[in-house]
C-alpha positions in Angstrom: 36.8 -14.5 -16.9 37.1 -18.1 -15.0 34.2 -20.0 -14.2 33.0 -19.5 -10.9 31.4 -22.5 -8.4 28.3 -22.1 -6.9 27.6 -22.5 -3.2 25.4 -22.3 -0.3 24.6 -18.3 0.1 26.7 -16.4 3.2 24.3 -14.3 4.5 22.5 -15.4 7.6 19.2 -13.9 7.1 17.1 -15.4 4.0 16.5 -12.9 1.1 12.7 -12.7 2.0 13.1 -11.6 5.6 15.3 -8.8 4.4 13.3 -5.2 5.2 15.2 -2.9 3.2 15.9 -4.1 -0.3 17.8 -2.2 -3.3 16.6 -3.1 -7.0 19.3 -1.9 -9.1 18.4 -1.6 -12.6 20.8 -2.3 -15.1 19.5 -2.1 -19.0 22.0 -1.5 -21.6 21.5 -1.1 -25.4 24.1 -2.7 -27.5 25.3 0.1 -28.5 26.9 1.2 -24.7 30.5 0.4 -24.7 32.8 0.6 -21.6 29.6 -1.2 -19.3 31.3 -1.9 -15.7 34.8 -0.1 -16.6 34.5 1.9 -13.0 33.0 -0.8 -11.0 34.5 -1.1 -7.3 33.3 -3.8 -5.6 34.3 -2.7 -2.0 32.9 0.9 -2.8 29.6 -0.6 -4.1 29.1 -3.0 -1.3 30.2 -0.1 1.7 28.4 2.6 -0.2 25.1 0.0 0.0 25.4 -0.5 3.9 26.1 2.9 4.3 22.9 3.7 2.9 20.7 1.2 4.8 19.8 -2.0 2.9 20.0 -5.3 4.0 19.7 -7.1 0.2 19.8 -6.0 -3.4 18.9 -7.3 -6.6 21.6 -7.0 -9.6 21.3 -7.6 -12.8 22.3 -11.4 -14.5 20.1 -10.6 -17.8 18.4 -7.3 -18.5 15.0 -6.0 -20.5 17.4 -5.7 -23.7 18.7 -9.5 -23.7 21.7 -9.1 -22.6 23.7 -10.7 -19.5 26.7 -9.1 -17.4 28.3 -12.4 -16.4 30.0 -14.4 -18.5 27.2 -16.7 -19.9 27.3 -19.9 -22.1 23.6 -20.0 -23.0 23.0 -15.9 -23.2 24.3 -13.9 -24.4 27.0 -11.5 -23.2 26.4 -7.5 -23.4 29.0 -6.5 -25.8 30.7 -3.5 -23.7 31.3 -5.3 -21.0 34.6 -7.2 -20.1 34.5 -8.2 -16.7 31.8 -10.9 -14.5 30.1 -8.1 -13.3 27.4 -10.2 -11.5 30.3 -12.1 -9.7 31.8 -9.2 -8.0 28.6 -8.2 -7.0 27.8 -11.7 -5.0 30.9 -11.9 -3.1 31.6 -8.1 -2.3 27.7 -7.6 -0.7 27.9 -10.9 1.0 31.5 -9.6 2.3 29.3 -7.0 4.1 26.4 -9.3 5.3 24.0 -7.9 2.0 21.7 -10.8 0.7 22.1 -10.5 -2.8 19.3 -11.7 -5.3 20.1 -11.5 -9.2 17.6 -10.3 -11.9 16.4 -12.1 -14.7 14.2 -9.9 -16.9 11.5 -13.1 -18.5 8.9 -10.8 -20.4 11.4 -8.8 -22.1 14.6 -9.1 -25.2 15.4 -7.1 -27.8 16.9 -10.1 -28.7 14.4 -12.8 -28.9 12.6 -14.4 -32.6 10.3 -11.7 -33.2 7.4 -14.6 -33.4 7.7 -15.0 -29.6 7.1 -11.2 -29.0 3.3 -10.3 -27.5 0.8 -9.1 -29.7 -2.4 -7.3 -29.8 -5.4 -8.5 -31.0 -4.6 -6.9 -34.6 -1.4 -8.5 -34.6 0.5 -5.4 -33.6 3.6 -6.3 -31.5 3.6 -5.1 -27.8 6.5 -2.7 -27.0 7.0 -1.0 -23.2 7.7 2.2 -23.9 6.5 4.9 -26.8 10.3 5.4 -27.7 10.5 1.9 -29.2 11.2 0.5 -25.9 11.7 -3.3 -24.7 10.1 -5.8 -26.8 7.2 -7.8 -24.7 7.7 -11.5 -25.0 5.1 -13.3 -24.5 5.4 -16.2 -21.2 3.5 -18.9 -23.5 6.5 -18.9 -26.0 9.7 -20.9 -26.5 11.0 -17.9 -25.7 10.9 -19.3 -21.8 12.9 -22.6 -22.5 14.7 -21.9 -25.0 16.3 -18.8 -23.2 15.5 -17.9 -19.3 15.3 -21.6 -18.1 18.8 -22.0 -19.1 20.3 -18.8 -17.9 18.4 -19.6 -14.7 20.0 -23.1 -15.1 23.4 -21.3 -15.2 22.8 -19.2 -12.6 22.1 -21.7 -9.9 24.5 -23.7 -10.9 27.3 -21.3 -10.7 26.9 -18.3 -8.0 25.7 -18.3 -4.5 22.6 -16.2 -4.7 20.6 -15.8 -2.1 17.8 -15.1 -4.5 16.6 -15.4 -8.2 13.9 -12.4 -9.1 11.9 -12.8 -12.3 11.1 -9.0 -13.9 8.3 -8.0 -16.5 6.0 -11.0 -15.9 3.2 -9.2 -17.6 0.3 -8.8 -20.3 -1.2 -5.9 -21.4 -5.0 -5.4 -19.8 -6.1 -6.8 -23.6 -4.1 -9.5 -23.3 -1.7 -11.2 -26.3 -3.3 -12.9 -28.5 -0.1 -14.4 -30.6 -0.3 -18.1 -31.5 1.4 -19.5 -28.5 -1.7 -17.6 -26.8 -4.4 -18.4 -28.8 -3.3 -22.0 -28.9 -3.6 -22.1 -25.2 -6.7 -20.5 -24.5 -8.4 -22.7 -27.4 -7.0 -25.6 -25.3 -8.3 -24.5 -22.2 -11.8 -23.8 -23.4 -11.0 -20.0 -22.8 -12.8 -17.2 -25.3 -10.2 -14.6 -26.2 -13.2 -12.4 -26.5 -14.1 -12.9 -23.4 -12.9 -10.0 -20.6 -12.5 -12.3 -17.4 -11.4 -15.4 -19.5 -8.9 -13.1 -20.8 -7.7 -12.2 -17.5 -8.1 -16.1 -16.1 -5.6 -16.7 -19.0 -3.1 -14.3 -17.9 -2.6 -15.3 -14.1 -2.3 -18.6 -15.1 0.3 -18.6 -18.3 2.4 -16.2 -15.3 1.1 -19.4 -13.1 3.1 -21.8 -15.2 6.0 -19.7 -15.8 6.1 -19.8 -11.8 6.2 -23.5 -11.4 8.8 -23.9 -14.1 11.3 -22.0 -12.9 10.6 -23.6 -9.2 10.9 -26.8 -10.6 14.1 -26.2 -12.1 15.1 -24.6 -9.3 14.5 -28.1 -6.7 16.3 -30.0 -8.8 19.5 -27.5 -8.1 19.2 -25.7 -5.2 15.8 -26.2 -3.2 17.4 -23.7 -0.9 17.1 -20.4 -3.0 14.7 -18.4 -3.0 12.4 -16.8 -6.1 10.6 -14.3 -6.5 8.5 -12.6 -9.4 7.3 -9.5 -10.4 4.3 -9.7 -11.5 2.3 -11.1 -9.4 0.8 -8.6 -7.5 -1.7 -7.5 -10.5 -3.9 -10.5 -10.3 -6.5 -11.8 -7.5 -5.4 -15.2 -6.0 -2.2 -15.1 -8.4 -1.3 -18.5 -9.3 1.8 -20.2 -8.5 2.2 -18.1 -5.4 2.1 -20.9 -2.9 5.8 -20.8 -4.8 7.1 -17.2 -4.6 9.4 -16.6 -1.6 7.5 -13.2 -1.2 5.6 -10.6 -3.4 6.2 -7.5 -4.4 4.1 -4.9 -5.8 5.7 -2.2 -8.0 4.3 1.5 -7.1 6.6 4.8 -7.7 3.7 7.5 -6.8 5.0 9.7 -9.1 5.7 7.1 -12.2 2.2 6.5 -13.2 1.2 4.7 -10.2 -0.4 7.7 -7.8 -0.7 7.5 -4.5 -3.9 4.7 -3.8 -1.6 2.0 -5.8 0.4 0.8 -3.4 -2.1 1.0 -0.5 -5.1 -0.8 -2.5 -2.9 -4.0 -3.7 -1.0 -4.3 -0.2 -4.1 -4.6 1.7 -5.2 -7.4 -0.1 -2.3 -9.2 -1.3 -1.1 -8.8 2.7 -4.2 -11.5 3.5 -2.6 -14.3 0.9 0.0 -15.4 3.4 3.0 -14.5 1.5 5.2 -11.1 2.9 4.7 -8.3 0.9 7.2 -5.7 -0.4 6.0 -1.7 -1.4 8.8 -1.2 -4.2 9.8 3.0 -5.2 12.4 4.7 -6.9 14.7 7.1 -6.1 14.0 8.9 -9.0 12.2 12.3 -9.3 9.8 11.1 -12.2 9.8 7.1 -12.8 12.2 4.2 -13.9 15.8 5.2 -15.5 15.2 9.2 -15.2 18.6 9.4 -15.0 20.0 13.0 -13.1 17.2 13.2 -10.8 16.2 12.6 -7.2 13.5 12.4 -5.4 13.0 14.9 -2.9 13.7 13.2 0.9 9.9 14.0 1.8 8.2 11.9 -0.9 10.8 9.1 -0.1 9.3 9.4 3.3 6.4 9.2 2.4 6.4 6.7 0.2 8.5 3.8 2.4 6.7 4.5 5.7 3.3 3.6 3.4 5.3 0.6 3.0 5.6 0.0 6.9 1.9 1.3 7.7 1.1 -2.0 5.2 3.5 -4.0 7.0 5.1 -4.7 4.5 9.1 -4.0 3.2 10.7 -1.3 2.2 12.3 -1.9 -1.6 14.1 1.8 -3.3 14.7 1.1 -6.8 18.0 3.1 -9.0 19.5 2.6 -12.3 23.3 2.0 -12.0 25.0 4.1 -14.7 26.9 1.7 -17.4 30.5 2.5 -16.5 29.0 0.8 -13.0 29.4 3.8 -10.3 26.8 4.5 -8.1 26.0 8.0 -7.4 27.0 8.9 -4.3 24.5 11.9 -3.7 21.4 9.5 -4.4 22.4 7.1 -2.0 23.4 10.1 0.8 19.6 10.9 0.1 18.5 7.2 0.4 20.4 6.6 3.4 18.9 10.0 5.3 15.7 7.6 5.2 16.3 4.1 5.4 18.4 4.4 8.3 15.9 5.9 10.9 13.8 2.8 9.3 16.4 0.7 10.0 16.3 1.7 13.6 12.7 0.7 14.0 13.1 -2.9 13.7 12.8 -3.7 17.4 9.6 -2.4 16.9 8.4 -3.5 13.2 9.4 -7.2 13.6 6.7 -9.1 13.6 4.6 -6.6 14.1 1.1 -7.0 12.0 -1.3 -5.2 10.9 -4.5 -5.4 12.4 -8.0 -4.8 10.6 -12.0 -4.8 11.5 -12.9 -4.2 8.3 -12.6 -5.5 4.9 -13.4 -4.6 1.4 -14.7 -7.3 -0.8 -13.3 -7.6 -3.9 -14.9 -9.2 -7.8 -13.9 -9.9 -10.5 -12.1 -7.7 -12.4 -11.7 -5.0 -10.1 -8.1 -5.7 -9.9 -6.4 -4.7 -13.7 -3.1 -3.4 -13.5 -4.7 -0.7 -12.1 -7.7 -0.9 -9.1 -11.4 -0.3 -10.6 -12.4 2.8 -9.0 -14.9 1.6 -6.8 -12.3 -0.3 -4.8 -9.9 2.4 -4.9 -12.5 4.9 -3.5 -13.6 2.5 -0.8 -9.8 2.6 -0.1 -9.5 6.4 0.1 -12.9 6.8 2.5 -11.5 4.1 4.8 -8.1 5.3 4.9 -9.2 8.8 5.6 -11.2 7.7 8.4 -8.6 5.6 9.9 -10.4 2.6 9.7 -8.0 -0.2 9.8 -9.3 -2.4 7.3 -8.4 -5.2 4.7 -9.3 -6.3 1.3 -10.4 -9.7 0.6 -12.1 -11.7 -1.6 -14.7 -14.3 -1.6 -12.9 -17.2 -0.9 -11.7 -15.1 2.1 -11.9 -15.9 5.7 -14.5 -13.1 6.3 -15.7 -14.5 10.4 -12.7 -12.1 12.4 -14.5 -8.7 10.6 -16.9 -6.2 12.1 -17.9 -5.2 8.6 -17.9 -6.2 4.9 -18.2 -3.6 2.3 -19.1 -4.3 -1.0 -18.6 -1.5 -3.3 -20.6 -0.5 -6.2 -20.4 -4.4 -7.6 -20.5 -8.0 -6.1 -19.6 -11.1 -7.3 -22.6 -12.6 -7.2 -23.3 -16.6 -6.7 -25.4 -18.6 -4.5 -23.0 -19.7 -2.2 -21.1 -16.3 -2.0 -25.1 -14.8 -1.3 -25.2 -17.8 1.7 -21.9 -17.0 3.0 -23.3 -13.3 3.6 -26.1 -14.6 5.3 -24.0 -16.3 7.4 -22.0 -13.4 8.3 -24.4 -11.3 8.9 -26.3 -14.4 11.5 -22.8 -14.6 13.0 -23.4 -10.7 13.5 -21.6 -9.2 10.7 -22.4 -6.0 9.5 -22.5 -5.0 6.1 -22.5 -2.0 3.6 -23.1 -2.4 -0.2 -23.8 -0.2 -3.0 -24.8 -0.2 -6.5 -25.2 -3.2 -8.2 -23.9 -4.9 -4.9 -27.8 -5.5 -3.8 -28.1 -8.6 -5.0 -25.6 -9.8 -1.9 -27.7 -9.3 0.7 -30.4 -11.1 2.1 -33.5 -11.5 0.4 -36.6 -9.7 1.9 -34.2 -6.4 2.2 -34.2 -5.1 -1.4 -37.7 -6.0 -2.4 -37.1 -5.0 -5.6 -35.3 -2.9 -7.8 -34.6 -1.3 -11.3 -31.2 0.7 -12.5 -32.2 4.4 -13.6 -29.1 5.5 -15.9 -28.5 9.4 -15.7 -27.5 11.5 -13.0 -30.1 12.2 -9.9 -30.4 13.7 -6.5 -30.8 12.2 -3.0 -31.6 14.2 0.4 -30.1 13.2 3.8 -32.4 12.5 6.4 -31.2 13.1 10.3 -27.7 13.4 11.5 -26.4 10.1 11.1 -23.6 11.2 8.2 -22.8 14.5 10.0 -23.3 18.2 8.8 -24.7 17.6 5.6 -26.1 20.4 4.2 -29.5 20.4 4.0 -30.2 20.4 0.5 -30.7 18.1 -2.9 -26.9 16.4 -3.4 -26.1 15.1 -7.0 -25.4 11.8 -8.0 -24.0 11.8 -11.6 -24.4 7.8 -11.8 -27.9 7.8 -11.2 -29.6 6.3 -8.4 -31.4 2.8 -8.4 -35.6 2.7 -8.1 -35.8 0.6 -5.0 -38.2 -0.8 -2.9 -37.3 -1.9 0.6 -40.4 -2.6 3.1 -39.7 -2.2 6.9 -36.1 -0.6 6.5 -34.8 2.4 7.9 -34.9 5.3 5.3 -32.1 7.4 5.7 -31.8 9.3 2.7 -34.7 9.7 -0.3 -34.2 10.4 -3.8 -35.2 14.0 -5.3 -36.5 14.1 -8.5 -35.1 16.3 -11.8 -37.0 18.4 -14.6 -37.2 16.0 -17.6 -35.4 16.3 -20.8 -37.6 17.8 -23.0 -35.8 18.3 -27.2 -32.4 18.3 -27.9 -32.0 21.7 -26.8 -33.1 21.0 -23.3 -29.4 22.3 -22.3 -28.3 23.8 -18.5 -24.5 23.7 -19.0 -23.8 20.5 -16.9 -24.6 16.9 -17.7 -27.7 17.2 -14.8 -30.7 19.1 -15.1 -32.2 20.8 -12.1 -33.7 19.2 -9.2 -37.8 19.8 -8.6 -39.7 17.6 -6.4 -38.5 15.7 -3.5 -40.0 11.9 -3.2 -40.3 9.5 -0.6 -38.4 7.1 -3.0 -35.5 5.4 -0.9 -31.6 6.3 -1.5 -30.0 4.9 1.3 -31.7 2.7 3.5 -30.7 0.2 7.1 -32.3 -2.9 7.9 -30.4 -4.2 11.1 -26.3 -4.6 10.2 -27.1 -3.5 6.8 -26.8 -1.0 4.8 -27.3 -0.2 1.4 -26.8 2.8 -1.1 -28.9 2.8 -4.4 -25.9 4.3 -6.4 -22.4 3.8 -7.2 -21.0 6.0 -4.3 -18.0 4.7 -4.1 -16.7 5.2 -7.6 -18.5 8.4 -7.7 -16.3 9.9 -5.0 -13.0 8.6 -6.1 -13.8 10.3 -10.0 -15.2 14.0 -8.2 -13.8 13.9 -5.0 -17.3 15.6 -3.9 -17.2 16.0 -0.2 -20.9 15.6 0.4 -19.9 11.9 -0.8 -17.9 11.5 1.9 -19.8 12.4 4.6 -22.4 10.4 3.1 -20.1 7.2 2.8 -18.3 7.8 6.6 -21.3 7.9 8.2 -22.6 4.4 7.0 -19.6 3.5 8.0 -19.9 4.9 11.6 -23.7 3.4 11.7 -22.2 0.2 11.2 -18.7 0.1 12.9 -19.0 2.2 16.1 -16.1 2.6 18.6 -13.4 1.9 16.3 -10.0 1.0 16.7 -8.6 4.3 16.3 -9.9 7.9 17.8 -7.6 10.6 16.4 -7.5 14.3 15.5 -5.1 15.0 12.2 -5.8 16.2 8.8 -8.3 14.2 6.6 -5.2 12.9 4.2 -2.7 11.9 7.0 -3.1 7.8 7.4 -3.1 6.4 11.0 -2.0 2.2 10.8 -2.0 0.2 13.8 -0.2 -3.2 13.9 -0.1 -5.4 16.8 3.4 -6.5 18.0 2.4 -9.2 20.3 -0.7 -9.3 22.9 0.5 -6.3 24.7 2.0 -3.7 22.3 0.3 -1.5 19.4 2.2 -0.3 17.1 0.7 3.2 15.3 2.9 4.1 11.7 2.0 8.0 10.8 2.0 9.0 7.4 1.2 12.6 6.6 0.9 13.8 3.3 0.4 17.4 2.2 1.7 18.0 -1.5 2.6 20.9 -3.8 0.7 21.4 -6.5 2.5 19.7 -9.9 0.9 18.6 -13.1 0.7 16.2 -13.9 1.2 14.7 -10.3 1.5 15.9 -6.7 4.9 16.4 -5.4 5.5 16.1 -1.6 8.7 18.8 -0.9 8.9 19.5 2.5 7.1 18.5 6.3 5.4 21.7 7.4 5.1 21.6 11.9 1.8 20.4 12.2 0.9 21.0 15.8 -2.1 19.5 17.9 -2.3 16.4 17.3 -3.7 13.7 19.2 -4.1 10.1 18.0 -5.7 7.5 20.2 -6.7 3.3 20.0 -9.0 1.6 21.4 -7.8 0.1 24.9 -6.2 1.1 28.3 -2.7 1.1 28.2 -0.3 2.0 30.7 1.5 4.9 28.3 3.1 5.8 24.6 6.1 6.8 23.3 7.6 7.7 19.7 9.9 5.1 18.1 13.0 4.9 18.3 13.6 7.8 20.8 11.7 5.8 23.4 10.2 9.9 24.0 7.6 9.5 26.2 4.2 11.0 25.7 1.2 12.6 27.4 -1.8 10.1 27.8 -5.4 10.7 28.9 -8.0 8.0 28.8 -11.2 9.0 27.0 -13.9 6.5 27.4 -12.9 3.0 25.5 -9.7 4.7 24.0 -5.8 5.8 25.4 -5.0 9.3 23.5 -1.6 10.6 22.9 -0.8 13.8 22.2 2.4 14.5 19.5 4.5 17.2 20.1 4.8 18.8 16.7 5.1 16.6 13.9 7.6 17.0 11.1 6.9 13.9 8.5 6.1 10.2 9.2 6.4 8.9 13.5 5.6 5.9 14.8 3.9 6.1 18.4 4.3 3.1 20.7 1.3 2.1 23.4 2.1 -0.7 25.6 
């Protein structure tokens, strides 16, 4: 195996503008031996342009330690006697394929086992229950005396287009190893401390980030890098360096369905592009002689596009180094319809009225579920909307919703006021009243224990009339000279320990003329977590109850359609003159322990419409024209009978 010469990269596109984006994984145990010994390069560059991508990520080091190139600071995987990586870069550049190579940084089998993450017992981290990948931790010499020089090698020797940094991650706890501790101590940081823990995280990633970019403009300020990893914290540091960011969701591999959605919308307002990253497996990573079923594929990638973001299909590449050919026949009956979109998709972004704001800590590796139930109401209205957080831009928004919590400060409290004087509207709950204004919640006290509220009017729709349940209790508020929408009905008292009724609430008695839910102006506010509440039960009556503050305060929306409550309407703007609507039904069979989507049943009837007069639609990339009728404010389309995700074209 000669050494090879690095050069500039032969693809014409860079690696980040790439929309459809292959991340083949390729971990081997030691114990593998014939690794590569049916590897075609012309086969494995024409089976991945068969299938649809534009760019790939291969393997140069994997989560076990081990490279597939022939290193002189790694170290080599023992079964394999080839420069796998090598072949890779010049037959997908043969075929126009940007081609990015993997470094796995927060994993090795291989590394001193003082360097490994640990808990705050001491424990050391491991991925995976069946004694997976040992989790290094960033902070240790691990980094330099190991991935900076492979990364060194790398750029020094093959025309990449890209470098992409895996496993760039810390438990929720955190590590709490000596290389951690040491740091925190030195950065006034308590490892006791929840947020501190978290501040500590993003920024030890943070350093790792401007490392490798450092090393990387002193060889080749060209490339490109990118990290995994950075997606799971709010204003991730050393972003301003990463060439993109993408966030890791396979619906069906622990993530659900609200992942991808919740982080995109967000992280899509930092500046960077974002890419929605699945698998083609049936279940999650590596579950080898599966395949997901062409629907959930569907689904999943054109979530991707409603995002605006890029379409990335992860696989596992079986050691001997053939692909399967069914599983990229199955990739390829969905990626290239996507593919056809682009004249449509480029450049097109996503528009928004609304935003969620975001505090501290809502984002863990997984979203709180106040934010993610915000996300589910807005996305089942069709509300286009963003997430942000305080240090946000919040002026081009119709409405700010702060669910269930709020970061509150004095100047975040003056930038509300300011909003809402610029004639902002705005929708809190929970512990979120000390946001607004003061003069609106006179005062207040938090009532643990689960309590009732009545709806007053229509205003939230066909509520029935009668006591609702909240099982998070209800604040005791007093608001003089607002609008009292719903009021609180009172329970029988707990009387002994045997005062049982086989649910956690007692019965409902009295009603008062205590406010629940109460306007003043361009506010309103909700004395109980309602947002959270609805994303644990799924109660209906929550809904209604959470839409209609929304209608109060955003009226005429951008979108007026007629589809099922799950399917997701996303409109992005392609220019000044053309709206681009991506459709993503979703109707599952019923799995445990997750919801598998199997088939597109004809759904018939359905009309979707934006807010505007335009001169007609059509459905992309047919160029089919459809029927239009103008209804007030809004153009309205009607679908001829939908089979799975459409994009409809107004212009």
């Amino acid at each position: 195996m000669a050494a090879r010469q690095a050069g500039p990269p032969k693809t014409l596109l860079p690696f980040s503008q790439r929309r459809r984006r292959l991340l083949l994984d390729f971990h081997n145990p030691a114990g593998i031996p014939d690794i590569g010994t049916e590897f075609d390069p012309k086969n494995f560059a024409d089976t991945l342009a068969a299938a649809g991508f534009d760019s790939v990520i291969v393997h140069a080091k994997d989560s076990h330690g081990y490279c597939y190139y022939p290193t002189t600071v790694g170290t080599r995987h023992p079964g394999l006697q080839r420069d796998l990586l090598g072949e890779m870069v010049d037959a997908c550049h043969t075929r126009n394929i940007a081609i990015g190579s993997y470094v796995s940084a927060g994993c090795s089998d291989l590394a001193d086992p003082a360097w490994l993450q640990v808990d705050a017992k001491g424990k050391p981290r491991s991925f995976a229950e069946q004694g997976g990948y040992s989790m290094v931790c960033l902070n240790s010499p691990f980094i330099e005396q190991n991935v900076l020089p492979i990364t060194r090698e790398l750029l020094g020797r093959y025309p990449v287009d890209a470098i992409w940094y895996d496993l760039l991650f810390f438990f929720d706890e955190g590590c709490h190893c000596a290389y951690c501790l040491e740091r925190m101590r030195r950065h006034g940081l308590d490892p006791k401390d929840p947020r501190d823990i978290r501040r500590h995280m993003r920024d030890s990633i943070g350093e790792f980030v401007l490392k490798t970019r450092r090393l990387a403009d002193q060889l080749r300020p060209d490339i490109e890098m990118a990290y995994n990893g950075l997606s799971v914290h709010e204003r991730p540091a050393g972003l301003d360096m990463a060439a993109y960011v993408d966030i890791e969701a396979l619906a069906t591999g622990g993530w659900g369905y609200f992942y991808f959605p919740s982080k995109a919308r967000y992280l899509r307002t930092l500046g960077k592009p974002v890419t929605g990253m699945t698998a083609a497996f049936h279940d999650s990573w590596g579950d080898f002689g599966s395949l997901k079923s062409r629907a959930l594929l569907e689904y999943e990638c054109y979530t991707f596009l409603a995002a605006g973001s890029a379409v990335a299909i992860g696989d596992q590449l079986p050691p001997r180094g053939r692909l399967e050919a069914a599983r990229y026949a199955r990739i390829g009956e969905v990626l290239n319809p996507i593919a056809a979109l682009a004249p449509w998709l480029t450049d097109a972004k996503p528009l928004a009225e609304a935003a969620i704001v975001l505090y501290p800590l809502a984002q863990g590796q997984f979203p709180d579920g106040a934010w993610a139930g915000a996300n589910k109401l807005l996305m089942e209205g069709r509300v286009q909307f963003d997430s942000v957080d305080v240090e946000a831009d919040w002026s081009h928004y119709r409405l700010l919703i702060f669910p269930d919590h709020a970061h509150v400060t004095d100047a975040v409290k003056a930038k509300v006021a300011g909003y809402l004087a610029g004639g902002g509207a705005v929708l809190a709950s929970g512990d979120a009243w000390a946001v607004l204004p003061e003069g609106i919640i006179a005062k207040q006290q938090e009532i643990g224990g689960p309590a009732y509220l009545q709806v007053h009017g229509a205003w939230a729709g066909a509520v029935p009339e009668m006591p609702h349940v909240v099982k998070k209790g209800i604040r005791r508020i007093s608001a003089p000279g607002a609008q009292v929408l719903a009021t609180v009905v009172e329970s029988y008292p707990r009387v002994g320990d045997k005062c049982f009724y086989s649910s956690p609430q007692m019965p409902y008695t009295q009603a008062t003329d205590r406010p629940a839910i109460i306007r003043q102006g361009l506010v309103v506010y909700l004395a109980a977590p309602l947002f959270r509440e609805y994303w644990e039960s799924g109660y209906g009556v929550h809904r209604q109850i959470l839409a209609g503050a929304v209608s109060l305060l955003l009226p005429e929306p951008l979108t007026k359609s007629s589809m099922p409550l799950a399917w997701e309407q996303a409109v992005l703007a392609q220019g000044d003159h053309r709206l681009v609507n991506v459709i993503v039904p979703f109707t599952s069979v019923r799995h445990e322990p997750v919801a598998q989507i199997e088939e597109w049943p004809a759904t018939v009837g359905i009309t979707i419409g934006v807010r505007g007069h335009f001169n007609g639609a059509c459905l992309a990339p047919s160029k089919k024209p459809l029927s239009c009728t103008r209804d007030g404010l809004y153009t309205i389309a009607e679908l001829p009978p939908v089979e799975g995700p459409c994009v409809v074209i107004f212009e």
